[in-house]
Each structure stands twice: as C-alpha cells, then as structure tokens.
C-alpha positions as CSV (number, residue, x, y, z in Angstrom):
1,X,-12.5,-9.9,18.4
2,X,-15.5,-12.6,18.5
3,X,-17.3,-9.6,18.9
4,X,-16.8,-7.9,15.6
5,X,-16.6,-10.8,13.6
6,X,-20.5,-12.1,15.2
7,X,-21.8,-8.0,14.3
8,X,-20.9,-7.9,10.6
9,X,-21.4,-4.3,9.9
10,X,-18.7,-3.5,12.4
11,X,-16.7,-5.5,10.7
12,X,-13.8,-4.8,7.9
13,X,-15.6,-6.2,4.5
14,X,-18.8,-5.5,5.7
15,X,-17.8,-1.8,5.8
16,X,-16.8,-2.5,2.3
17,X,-19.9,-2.5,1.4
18,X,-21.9,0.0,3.4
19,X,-20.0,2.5,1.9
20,X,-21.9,2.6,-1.0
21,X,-25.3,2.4,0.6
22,X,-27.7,5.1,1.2
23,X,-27.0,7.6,3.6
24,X,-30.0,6.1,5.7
25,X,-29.1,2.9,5.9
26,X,-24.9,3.9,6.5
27,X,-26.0,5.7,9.7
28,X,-28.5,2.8,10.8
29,X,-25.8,-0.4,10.6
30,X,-23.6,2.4,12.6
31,X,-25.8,2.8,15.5
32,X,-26.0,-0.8,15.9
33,X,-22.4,-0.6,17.0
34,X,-21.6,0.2,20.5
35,X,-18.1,1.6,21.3
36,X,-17.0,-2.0,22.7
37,X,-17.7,-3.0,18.7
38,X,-15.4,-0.7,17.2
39,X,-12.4,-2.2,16.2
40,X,-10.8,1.1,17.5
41,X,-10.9,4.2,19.3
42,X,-13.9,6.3,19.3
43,X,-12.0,9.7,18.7
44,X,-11.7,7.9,14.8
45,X,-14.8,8.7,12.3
46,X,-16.7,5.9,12.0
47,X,-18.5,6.6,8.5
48,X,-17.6,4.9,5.9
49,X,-20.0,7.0,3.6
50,X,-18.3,10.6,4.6
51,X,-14.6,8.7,4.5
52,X,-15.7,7.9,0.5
53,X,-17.1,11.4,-0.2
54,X,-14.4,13.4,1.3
55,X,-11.8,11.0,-0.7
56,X,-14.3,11.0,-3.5
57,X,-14.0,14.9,-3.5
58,X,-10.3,15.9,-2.3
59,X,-8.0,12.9,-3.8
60,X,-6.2,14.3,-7.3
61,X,-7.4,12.2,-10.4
62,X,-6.0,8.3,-11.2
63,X,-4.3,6.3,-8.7
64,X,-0.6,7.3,-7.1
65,X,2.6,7.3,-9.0
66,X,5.3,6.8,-5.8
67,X,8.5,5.5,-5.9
68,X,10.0,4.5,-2.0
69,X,13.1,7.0,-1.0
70,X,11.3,9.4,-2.8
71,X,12.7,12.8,-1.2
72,X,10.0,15.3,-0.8
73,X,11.2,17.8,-2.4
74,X,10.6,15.5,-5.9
75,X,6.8,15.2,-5.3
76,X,5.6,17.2,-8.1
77,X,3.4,16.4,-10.7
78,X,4.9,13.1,-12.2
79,X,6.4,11.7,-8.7
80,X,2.9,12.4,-7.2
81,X,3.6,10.4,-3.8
82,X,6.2,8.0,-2.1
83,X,6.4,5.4,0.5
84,X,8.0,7.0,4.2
85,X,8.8,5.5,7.4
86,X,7.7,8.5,9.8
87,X,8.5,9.0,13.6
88,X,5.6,10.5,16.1
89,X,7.2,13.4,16.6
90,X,7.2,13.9,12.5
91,X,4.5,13.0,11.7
92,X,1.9,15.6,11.2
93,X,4.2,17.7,10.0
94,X,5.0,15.6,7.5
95,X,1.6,14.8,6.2
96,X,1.1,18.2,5.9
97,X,3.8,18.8,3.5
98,X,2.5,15.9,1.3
99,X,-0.8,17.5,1.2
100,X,0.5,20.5,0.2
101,X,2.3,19.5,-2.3
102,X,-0.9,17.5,-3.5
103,X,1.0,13.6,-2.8
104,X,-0.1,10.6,-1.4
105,X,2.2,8.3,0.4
106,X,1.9,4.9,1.5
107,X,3.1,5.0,5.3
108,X,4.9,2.6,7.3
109,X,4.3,2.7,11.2
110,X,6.2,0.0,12.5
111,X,9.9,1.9,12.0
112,X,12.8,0.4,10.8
113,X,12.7,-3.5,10.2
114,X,15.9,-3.4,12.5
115,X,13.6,-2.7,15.3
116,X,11.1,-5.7,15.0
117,X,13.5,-8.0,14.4
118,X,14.8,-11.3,17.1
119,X,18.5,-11.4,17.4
120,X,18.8,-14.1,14.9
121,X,16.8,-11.9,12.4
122,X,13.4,-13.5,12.7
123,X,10.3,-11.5,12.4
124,X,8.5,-10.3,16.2
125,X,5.4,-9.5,16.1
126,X,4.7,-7.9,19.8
127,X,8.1,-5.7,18.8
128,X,6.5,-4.5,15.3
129,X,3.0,-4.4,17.2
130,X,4.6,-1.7,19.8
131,X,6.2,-0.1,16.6
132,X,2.2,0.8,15.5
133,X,1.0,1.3,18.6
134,X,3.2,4.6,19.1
135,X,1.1,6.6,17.3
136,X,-2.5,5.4,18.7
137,X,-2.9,9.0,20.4
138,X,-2.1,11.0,17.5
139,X,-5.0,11.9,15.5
140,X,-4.1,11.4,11.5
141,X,-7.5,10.7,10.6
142,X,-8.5,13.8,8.5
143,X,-5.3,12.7,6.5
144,X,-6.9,9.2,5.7
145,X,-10.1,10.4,5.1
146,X,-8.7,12.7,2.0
147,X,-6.6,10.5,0.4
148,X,-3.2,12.1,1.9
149,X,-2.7,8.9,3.3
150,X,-3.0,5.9,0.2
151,X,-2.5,3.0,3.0
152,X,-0.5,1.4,6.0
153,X,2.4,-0.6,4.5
154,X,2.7,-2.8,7.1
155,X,5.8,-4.9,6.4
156,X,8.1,-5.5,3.0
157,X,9.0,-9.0,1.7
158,X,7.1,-11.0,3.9
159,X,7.3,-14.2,1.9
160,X,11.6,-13.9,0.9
161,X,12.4,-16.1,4.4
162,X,16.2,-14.3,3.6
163,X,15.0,-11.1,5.1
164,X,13.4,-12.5,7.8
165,X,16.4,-15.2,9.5
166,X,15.2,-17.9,6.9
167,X,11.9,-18.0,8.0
168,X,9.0,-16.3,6.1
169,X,5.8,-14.4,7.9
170,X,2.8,-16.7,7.2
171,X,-0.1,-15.0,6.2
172,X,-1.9,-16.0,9.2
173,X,0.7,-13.2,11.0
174,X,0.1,-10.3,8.5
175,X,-3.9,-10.8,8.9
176,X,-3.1,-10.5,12.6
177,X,-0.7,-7.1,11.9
178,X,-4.0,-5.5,10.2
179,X,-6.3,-6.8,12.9
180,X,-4.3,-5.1,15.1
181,X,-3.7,-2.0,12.5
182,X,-7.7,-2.0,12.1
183,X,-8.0,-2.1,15.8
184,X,-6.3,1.2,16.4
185,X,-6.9,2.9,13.1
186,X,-9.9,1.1,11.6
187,X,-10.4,3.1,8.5
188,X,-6.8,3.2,7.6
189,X,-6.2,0.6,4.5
190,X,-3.4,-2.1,5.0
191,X,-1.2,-3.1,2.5
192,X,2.0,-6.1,3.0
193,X,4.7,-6.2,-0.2
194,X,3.9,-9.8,-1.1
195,X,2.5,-11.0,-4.4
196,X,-1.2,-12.0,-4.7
197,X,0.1,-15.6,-5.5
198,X,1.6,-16.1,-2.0
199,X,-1.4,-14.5,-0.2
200,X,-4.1,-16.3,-2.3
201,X,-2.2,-19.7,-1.4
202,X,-3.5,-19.8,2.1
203,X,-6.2,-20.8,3.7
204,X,-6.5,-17.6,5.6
205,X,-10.0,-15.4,5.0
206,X,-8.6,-11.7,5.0
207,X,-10.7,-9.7,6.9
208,X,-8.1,-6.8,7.9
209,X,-5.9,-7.4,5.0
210,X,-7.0,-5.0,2.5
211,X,-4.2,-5.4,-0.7
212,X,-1.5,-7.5,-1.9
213,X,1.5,-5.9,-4.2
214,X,2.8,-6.9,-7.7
215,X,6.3,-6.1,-7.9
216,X,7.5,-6.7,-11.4
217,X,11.6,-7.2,-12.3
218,X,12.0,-8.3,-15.8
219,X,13.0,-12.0,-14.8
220,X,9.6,-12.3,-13.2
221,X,7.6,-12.6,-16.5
222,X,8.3,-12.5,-20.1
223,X,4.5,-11.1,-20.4
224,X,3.9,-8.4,-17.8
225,X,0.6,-7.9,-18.9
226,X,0.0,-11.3,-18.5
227,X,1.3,-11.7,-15.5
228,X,-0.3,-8.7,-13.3
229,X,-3.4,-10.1,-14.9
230,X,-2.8,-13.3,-13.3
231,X,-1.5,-11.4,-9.8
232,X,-5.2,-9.4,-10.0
233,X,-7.0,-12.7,-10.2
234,X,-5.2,-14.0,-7.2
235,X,-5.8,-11.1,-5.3
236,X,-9.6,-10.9,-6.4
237,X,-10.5,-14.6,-5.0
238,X,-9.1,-13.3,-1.5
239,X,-11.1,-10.1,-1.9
240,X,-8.1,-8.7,-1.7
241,X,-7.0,-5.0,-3.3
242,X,-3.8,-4.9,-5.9
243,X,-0.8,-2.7,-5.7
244,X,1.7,-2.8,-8.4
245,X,5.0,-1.3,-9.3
246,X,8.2,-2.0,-10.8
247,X,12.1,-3.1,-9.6
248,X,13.8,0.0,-11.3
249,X,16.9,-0.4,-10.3
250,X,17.7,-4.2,-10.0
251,X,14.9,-5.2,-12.7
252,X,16.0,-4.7,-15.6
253,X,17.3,-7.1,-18.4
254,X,21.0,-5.3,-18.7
255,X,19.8,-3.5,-22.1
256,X,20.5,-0.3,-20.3
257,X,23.9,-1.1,-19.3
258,X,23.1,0.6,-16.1
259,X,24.6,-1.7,-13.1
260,X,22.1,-2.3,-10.7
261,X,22.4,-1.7,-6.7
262,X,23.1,-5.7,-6.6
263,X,25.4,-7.9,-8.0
264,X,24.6,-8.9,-11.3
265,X,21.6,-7.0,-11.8
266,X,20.8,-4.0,-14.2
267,X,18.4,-0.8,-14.1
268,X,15.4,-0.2,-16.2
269,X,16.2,1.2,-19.8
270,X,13.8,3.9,-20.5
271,X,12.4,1.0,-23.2
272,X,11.8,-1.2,-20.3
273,X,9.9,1.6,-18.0
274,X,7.6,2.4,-20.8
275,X,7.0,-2.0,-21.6
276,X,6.6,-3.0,-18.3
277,X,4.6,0.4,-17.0
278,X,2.5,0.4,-19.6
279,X,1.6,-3.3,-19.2
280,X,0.9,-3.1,-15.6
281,X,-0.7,0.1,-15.5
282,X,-3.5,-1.1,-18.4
283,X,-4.9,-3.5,-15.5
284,X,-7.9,-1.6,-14.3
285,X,-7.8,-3.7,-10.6
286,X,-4.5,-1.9,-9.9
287,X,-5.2,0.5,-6.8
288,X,-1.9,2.7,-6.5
289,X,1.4,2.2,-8.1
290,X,5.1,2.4,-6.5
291,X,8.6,1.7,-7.4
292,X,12.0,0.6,-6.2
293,X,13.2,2.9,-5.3
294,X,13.9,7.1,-5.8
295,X,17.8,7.4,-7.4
296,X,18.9,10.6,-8.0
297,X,21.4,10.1,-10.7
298,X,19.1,7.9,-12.4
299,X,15.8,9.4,-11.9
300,X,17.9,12.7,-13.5
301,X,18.2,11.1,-16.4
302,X,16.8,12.7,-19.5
303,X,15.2,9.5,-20.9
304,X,14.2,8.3,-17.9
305,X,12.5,11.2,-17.2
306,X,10.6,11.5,-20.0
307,X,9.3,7.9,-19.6
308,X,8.9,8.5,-16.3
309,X,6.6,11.5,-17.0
310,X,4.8,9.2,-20.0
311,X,3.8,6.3,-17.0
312,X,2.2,9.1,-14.3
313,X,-0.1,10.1,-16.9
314,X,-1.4,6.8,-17.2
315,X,-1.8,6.6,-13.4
316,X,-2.9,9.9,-13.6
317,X,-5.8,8.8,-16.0
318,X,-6.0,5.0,-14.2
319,X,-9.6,4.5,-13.0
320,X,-9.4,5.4,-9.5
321,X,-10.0,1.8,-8.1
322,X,-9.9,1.0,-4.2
323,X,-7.3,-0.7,-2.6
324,X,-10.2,-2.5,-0.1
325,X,-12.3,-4.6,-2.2
C-alpha cells in the first residue's frame, strides 16, 4: 500500500480530483500507473473521467430515496432504491432488476453480520474481509459506472459497542475495510452507518472511506436542520461524503401512536416524515438518502404515503452531489 499512497494519482482522493480534469490530462496521470499501482484488478475501468460521464449521463435526476428491506417489487417512482445484502450467485441478476426498474441500491458485500462476528459477538475483520472478497471475480463494474450501484455499505452501527460484544469498530478498522474494498473494487464508493461526529473525532486521514451517514430519530435533535448541518460540517473537515436518512419506525416522538419495533419507541407520524425529511433533505452536501426500514403495513398507509411521495420529490430534485468528496 506504500505504493499507492507515494503515487498520488493512483490514489483514492487524488482520483477525486482528476475526475474533473481534461480528458488529456485524465489519461496522462493514468499511464503513470502501472498495474502493480492499482489498488485493484486490472479487468476494473480505471477512468475516473468515463466513470463520471456514464453516471453523469445514465443516473435518474436527484439523489436516491431508499429505505433498507425495501422488497423490489416497491421500487417505483417514489421508493427509487434500497439497501440489499446480495449472495454471488444473485447478484447480477439482481442488479439487473434494479436497473430495470430504474433504482439504485446501496449494497452490502460482507453478508449477514452473523457471519463476521467472534463467538462473543465482537467484530472480525479477516471473517467480514472473506465476506467481500467472494465476489472479486464477478465483474459488477458497468453497474457502478451507471449509477445502479449508489455505494458499498460496508458495515451498520459501527460506533453502538452493543452490537458489536461491547466493543465498537474504531475508525482506524473501517478505513482498513475500504482499503481493502478499494483494493478489489477501486471505483466502488464506501459508505459505514456512523454519524460524521464519530468519524471526524479521530485522528484517522480517510483515504478509502468515502461517506459517513446521518441517521436522524426524533430524540437525536430538537432542530434537524440544525443538526445534519452540523453532521455535514463534520463530515466535510474529513473530506468525507454525507448520507442521510431517517429512524421511521423507532424514531418518532409517539404523536402517531404507532408502536415502534422496540420497546418504548414510536413510528414516524406522517407530520414527522414531512419535518424531519424536509429538514434533512434542504442540506445540499447530502449524497443519497435511506431509511429504517421498508414496513408494509406502515409504508401502506395512506398518509404515510402521500408524505412519503412529498420527500422523493425533493430527493428527486436534490442537487445530485457525490458521496466521494
């Protein structure tokens, strides 16, 4: 890895900004890197410039509007993507459905948290490592190169140490799961569920960490607006990307009466959707948006629909900012 980090442009932020170079100059810092350099295999395209025209030109308008369980049979024009843990054996013929169907989804690689986990519930890195690595000899890339794919959501909740056998991941470990995310699919974006607060309090320089993620229940803030401001600050003095999204159905404040999935928690009123959505979707650095998580009784619901439908226009009409900054 001394390697890539010495040669900038073969590097991650370097990259970053090549893309928007001249064509001339794109093609020039990529000669200068020998296969060795790449920070994967050679079979992946290299060109950052054709990566951002082909998104530039097949990606549908605004940023995503996901929600995590989302079947897809509900992709459609207001639930316009979802977050999926895929299999190898699925997994073209799943991206191909999502592209059909004009969705985005942000993928997770790694499978089932169950299967990196120690005995004792800690967090394994060489186990969620060979997780990744089964798909290094399937080609997705035409699928991240049009937008199908939004980013690789490499691991949920890092910093609650009560999912993870009372011990958090440090940030130190999720810049190593996108070094070695980059290394086998280095224009695929990597994304960790973890606020921009606990990222940004670490020393770490993110080179292969592209974007932290704003989650927002309504004990978290009484000023979302406020607060995803402050979350997109974090996030910008690590050069890191923001994805945000909402706690639907164990956020709310109990004004819908709806009982959440936990005890002593409450859904999202259709009131609350609007608020917090509309608070968190006015901050321009927001790269894609996702909730927790697809309900079909309470997605089904009339007024939740309709605000539902209200929020994916925004996205739909959100600048379409990157989630690697």
């Amino acid at each position: 890895m001394a390697r890539v980090r010495e040669w900038q442009p073969c590097g991650r932020r370097s990259t970053a900004l090549v893309r928007f170079t001249a064509a001339s100059m794109t093609v020039a810092a990529m000669m200068g890197c020998g296969d060795d350099d790449r920070p994967g295999p050679t079979g992946m395209d290299q060109s950052a410039g054709a990566i951002q025209l082909a998104v530039t030109a097949a990606t549908p308008p605004g940023i995503v509007f996901s929600s995590s369980q989302l079947p897809l049979t509900q992709l459609n024009s207001v639930n316009t993507g979802l977050v999926y843990t895929p299999t190898p054996s699925n997994l073209l013929s799943f991206l191909a459905q999502v592209k059909s169907k004009n969705g985005r989804v942000l993928i997770k690689l790694a499978g089932g948290e169950n299967t990196y986990k120690d005995p004792g519930g800690g967090f394994n890195l060489d186990k969620w490592k060979a997780g990744v690595a089964r798909y290094k000899n399937i080609d997705f890339s035409s699928y991240v190169a049009d937008g199908t794919i939004v980013g690789h959501y490499l691991v949920d909740e890092p910093h609650f140490d009560g999912r993870w056998g009372g011990k958090v991941i440090p940030p130190a470990t999720l810049e190593e799961m996108a070094r070695h995310s980059k290394s086998l699919y280095p224009t695929l974006i990597t994304l960790v569920n973890a606020p921009a607060n606990y990222l940004a309090q670490a020393t770490v320089s993110y080179v292969y960490l592209d974007a932290a993620w704003a989650m927002y229940r309504s004990i978290t803030s009484t000023s979302p607006g406020a607060w995803v401001a402050q979350q997109a600050k974090r996030a910008k003095s690590k050069g890191l990307g923001l994805v945000a999204g909402m706690n639907v159905l164990d956020g709310g404040n109990g004004s819908s009466g709806l009982r959440g999935t936990q005890p002593r928690t409450w859904m999202m009123s259709a009131a609350e959707l609007r608020s917090y959505g509309t608070a968190l979707l006015s901050q321009s650095y927001v790269c894609a948006f996702s909730m927790w998580q697809y309900n079909s009784t309470y997605y089904s619901r009339a007024d939740v629909k309709s605000a539902m439908a209200d929020l994916s226009a925004l996205a739909r009409n959100h600048a379409q900012t990157s989630c690697r900054q």
